[in-house]
C-alpha positions in Angstrom: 26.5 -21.1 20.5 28.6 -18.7 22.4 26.9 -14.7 22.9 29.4 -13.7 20.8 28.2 -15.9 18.0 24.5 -15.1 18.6 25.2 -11.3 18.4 27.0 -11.2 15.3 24.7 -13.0 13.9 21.4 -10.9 15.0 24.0 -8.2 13.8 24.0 -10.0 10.3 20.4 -10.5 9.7 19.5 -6.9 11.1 21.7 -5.5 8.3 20.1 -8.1 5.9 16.8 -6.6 6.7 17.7 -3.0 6.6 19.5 -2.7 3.7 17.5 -5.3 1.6 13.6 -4.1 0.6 12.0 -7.5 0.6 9.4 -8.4 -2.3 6.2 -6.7 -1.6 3.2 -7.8 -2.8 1.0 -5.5 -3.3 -2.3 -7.4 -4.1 -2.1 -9.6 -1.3 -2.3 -5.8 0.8 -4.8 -4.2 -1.5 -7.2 -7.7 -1.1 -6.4 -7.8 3.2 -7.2 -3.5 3.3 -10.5 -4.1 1.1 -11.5 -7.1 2.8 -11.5 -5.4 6.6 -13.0 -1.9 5.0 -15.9 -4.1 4.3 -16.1 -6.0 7.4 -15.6 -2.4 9.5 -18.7 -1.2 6.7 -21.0 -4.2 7.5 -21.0 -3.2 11.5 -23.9 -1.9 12.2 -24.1 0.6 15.1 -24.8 -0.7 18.6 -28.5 0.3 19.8 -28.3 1.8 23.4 -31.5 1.0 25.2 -33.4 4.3 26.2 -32.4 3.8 30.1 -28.8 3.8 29.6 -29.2 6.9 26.8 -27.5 9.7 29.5 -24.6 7.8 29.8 -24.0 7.4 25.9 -21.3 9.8 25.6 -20.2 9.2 29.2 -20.4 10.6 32.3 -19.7 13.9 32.3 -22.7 16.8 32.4 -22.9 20.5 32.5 -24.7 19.7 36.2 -20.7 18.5 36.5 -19.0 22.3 35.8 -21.3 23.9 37.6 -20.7 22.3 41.1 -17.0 22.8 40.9 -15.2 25.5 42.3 
């Protein structure tokens, strides 16, 4: 098939898509949304071990600010 061919039809089926609303379904997406809101609620928070506490939030202190110039 020549690029001509191709491009008329990519053309073809980008129109399809655009102008055409495909059949949604919507209980399909409400069970896939619930499903991952319950797997993201069952993670429970990582513990950080007291020696690496300081560096929880990153690396940056107030010590930091105060050296600068």
């Amino acid at each position: 098939m020549g690029r001509g061919r191709q491009k008329a039809k990519q053309r073809k089926v980008a129109r399809n898509l655009k102008y055409t609303s495909p059949d949604t379904d919507y209980r399909a997406l409400e069970r896939e949304l619930v499903s991952r809101e319950s797997a993201i609620a069952e993670e429970e928070p990582d513990d950080v071990d007291e020696e690496y506490s300081d560096y929880e939030y990153g690396y940056y202190t107030d010590e930091d600010e105060e050296g600068a110039v």
